[in-house]
C-alpha positions in Angstrom: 62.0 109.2 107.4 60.1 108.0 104.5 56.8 107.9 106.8 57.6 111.6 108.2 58.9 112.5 104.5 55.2 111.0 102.8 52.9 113.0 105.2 54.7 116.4 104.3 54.5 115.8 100.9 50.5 114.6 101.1 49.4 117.2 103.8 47.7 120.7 102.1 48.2 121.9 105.4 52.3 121.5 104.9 55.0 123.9 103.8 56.6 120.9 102.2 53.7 119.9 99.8 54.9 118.3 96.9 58.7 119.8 97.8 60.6 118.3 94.6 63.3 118.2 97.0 62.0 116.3 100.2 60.7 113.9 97.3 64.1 112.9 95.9 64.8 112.4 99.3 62.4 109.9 100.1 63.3 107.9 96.9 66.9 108.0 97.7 65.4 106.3 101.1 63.6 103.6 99.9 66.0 102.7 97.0 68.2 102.1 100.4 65.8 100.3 101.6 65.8 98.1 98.5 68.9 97.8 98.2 69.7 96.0 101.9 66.3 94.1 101.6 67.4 90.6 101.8 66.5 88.1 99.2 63.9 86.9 101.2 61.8 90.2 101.6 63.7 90.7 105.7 65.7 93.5 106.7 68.6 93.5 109.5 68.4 95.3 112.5 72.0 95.9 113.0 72.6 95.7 116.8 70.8 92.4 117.1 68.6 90.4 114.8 69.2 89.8 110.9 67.4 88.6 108.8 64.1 89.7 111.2 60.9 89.6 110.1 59.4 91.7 113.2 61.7 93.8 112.4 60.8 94.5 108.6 57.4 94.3 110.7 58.2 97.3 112.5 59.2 99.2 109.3 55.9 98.4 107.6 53.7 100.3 109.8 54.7 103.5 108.1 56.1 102.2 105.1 52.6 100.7 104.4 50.6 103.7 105.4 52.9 105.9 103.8 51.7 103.7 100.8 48.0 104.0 101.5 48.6 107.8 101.5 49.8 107.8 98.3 47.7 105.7 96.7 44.6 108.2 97.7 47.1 111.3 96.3 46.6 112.0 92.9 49.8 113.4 91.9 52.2 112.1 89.0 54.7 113.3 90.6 54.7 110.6 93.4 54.3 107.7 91.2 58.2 106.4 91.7 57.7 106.4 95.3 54.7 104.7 95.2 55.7 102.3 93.1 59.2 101.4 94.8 57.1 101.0 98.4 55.0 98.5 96.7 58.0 96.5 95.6 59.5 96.7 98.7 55.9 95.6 101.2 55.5 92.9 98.6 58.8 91.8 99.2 58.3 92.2 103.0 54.9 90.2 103.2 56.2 87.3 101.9 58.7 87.1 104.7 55.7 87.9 107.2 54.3 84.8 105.8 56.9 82.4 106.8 59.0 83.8 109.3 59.3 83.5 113.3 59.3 85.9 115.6 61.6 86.8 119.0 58.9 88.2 121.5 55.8 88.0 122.3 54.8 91.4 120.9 56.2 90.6 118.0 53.2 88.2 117.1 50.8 91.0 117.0 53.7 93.1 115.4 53.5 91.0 112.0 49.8 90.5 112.4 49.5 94.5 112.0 51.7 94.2 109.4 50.1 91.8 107.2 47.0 93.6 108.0 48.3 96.6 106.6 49.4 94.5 103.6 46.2 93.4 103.1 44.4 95.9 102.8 46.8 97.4 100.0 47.3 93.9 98.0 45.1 91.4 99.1 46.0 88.1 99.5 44.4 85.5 101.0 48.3 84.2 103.0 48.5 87.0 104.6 45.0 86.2 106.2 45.8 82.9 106.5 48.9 83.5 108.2 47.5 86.3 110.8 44.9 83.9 111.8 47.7 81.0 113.1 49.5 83.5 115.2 45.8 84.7 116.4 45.1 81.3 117.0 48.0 81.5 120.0 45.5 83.8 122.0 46.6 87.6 123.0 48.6 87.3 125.8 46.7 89.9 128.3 46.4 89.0 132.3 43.8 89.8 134.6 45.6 93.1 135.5 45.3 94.2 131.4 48.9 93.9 130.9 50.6 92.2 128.4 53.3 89.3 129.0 56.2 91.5 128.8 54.3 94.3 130.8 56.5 96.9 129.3 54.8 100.1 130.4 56.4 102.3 127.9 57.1 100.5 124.8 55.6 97.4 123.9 52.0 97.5 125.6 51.3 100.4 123.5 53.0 99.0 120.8 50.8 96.0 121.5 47.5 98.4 121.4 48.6 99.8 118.0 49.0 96.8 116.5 46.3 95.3 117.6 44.0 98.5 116.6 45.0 97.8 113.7 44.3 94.3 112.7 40.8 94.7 114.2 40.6 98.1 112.0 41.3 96.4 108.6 40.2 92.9 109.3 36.8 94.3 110.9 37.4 91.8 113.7 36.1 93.9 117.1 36.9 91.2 119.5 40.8 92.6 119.0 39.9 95.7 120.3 39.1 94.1 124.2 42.4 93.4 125.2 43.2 96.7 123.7 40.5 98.7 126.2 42.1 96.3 129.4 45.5 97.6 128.8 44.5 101.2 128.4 42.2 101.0 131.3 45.3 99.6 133.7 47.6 102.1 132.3 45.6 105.0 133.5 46.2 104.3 137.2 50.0 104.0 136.6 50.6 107.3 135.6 52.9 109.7 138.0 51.8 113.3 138.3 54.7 114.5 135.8 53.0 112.4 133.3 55.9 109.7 133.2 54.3 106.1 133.2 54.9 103.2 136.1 57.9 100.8 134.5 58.6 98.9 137.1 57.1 96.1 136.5 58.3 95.6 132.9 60.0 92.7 131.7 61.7 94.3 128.8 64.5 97.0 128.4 62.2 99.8 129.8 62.1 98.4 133.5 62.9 101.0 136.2 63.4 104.0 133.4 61.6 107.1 133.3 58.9 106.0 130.9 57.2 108.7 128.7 53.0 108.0 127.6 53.8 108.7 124.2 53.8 105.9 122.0 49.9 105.4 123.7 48.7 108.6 122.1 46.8 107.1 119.0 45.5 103.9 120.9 43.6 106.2 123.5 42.7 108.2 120.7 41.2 106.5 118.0 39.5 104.3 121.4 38.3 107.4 122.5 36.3 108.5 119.2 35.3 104.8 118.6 33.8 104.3 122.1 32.7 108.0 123.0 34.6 107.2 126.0 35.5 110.3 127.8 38.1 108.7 130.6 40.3 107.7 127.5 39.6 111.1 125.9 41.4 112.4 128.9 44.6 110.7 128.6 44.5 111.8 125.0 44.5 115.4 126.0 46.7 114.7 128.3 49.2 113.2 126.2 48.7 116.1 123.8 49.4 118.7 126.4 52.7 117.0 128.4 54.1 115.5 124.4 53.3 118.9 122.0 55.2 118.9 118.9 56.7 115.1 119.7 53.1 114.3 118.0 53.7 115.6 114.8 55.1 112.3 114.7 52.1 110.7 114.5 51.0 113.0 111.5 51.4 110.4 108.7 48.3 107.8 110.7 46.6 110.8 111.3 46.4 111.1 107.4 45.9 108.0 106.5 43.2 107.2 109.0 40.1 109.6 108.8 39.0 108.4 112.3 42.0 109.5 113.8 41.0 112.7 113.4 37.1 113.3 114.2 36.4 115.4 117.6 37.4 113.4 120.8 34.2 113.3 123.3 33.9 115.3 126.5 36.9 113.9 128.5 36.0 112.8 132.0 38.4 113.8 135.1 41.7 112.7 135.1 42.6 109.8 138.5 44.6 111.0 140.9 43.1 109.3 143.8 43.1 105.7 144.6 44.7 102.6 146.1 44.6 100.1 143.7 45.7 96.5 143.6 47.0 94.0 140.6 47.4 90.6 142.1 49.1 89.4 139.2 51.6 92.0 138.6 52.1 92.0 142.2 51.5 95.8 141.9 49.9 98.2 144.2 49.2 102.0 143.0 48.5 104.7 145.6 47.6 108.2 144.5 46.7 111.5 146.1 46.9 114.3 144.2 51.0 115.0 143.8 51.6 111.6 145.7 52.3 108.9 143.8 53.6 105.9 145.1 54.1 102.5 143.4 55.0 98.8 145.9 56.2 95.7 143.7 56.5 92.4 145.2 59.0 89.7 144.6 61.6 92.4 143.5 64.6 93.7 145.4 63.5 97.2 144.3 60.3 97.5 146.4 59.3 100.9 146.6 59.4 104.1 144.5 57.8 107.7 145.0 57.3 110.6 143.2 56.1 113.9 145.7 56.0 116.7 143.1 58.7 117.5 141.6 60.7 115.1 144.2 61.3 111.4 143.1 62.4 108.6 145.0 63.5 106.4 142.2 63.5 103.4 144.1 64.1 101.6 147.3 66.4 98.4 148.2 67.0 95.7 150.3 69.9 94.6 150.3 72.0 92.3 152.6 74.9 92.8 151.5 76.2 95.8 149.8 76.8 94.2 146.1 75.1 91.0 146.8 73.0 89.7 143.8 69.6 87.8 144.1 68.9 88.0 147.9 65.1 89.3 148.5 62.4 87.5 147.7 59.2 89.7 148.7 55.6 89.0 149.3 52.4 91.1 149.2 49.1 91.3 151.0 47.0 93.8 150.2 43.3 95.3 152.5 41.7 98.4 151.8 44.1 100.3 154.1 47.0 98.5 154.4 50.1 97.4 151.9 52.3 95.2 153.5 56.3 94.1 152.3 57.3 90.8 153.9 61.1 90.6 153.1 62.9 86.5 152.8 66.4 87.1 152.9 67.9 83.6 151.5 71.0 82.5 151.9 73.4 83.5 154.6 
């Protein structure tokens, strides 16, 4: 809210510039904030982790660039919430410093954080400690997906983050893993736009999986690389997602390269057979065809044909029997073939 709440308030373009109203609103958020911050600069997330600090890692991505907003907004007005945000990053980067982490993700999570705190109040710790979780190695395969190959959520997640450590650290090399993934994902896209999740590890697995949260990775990629294939996902992310964007208003602010002209984009794919070894994925696609075969998984096969979706396929031998297929996959130019272990009796 407070992200969403700062951009209306900074944008000329908004009905809600400098609304006295939506401001006390976003001070009575971030005295909330305040007030459940724990001693040690962490927040809760309720229905699992306390004390967290991805999770007050998560909430610094807008809460910091909420702050860099306001510090280039020269009204009086807006000093409070400035000021409170400050107490409360400052607070939250010292937990960054010290704390652990859940999932892998999470790594790159508080590395974009302390990034972000950085480049507000420098400080040599927060380098120090985004250097020892760099020092780890990013976690991409030979496919371009990330360990927990979350389609939907956390591989984009992962391109933000990593966007944007390479962004305010001026470290490139950040950006590679970041082109792999986005390069993968545009060959696991369905024709309704909904995104392969399959093969994810994480909560997303076998969900419809929108392309949203990918929107500002293939753009700002895009307009750094005058690449015209990501351009095209862009667009197309902009056409399927419409006014779910204006999300992404407040980075759009806060980072001016955001929002220079995307290049020419170059025709979407919608025909190919291709084949990750390491996900044990392979991705057909003709035109409204779209079909997607996963090995070493009990739920094999999926299809969409327009409008018509075959969620998934099954084996199964025995109706409610648990952790009886074990598949293999070979892979030629022409031909995917399933070879099905049943264990057990």
């Amino acid at each position: 809210f407070i992200g969403r709440a700062t951009a209306a308030l900074c944008s000329e373009d908004s009905r809600f510039l400098e609304s006295q109203q939506l401001l006390e609103s976003a001070e009575l958020a971030i005295r909330y904030l305040l007030r459940v911050q724990h001693p040690d600069g962490t927040i809760d997330l309720h229905t699992t982790n306390f004390n967290s600090p991805p999770d007050t890692a998560f909430a610094i991505e807008p809460l910091a660039a909420a702050a860099s907003l306001l510090c280039n907004t020269s009204r009086d007005a807006m000093d409070t919430l400035a000021n409170e945000l400050e107490v409360f990053l400052r607070r939250a980067g010292e937990s960054l410093i010290v704390g652990g982490i859940h999932t892998p993700n999470h790594r790159w999570v508080v590395c974009g954080g302390l990034a972000q705190l950085n480049d507000l109040y420098p400080n040599n710790r927060y380098v120090a400690r985004i250097d020892e979780w760099l020092a780890e190695g990013i976690d991409i395969d030979a496919d371009g997906q990330y360990t927990e190959r979350s389609t939907s959520i956390y591989s984009a997640t992962c391109d933000r983050v990593l966007i944007t450590t390479a962004r305010l650290l001026q470290r490139p090399e950040l950006l590679e893993p970041v082109r792999r993934n986005l390069e993968m994902t545009r060959f696991l896209v369905h024709p309704n736009g909904e995104v392969v999740t399959e093969i994810s590890r994480r909560q997303d697995q076998y969900k419809p999986g929108s392309l949203r949260r990918y929107y500002l990775p293939y753009r700002y990629m895009a307009v750094r690389d005058r690449n015209g294939d990501f351009a095209a996902m862009a667009m197309l992310i902009e056409e399927l997602q419409g006014e779910a964007l204006s999300n992404e208003l407040l980075y759009l602010l806060e980072n001016p390269e955001l929002r220079r002209d995307l290049p020419s984009p170059r025709p979407l794919p919608n025909s190919y057979i291709r084949h990750y070894s390491t996900s044990g994925l392979v991705r057909f696609r003709e035109a409204k065809t779209s079909v997607t075969v996963i090995s070493d998984n009990s739920t094999f096969f999926s299809m969409h044909q327009g409008k018509a979706v075959l969620q998934a396929l099954r084996f199964a031998s025995a109706f409610f029997g648990k952790g009886q297929f074990k598949g293999t996959l070979t892979f030629d130019e022409r031909t995917c073939e399933l070879v099905q272990h049943l264990q057990g009796p």
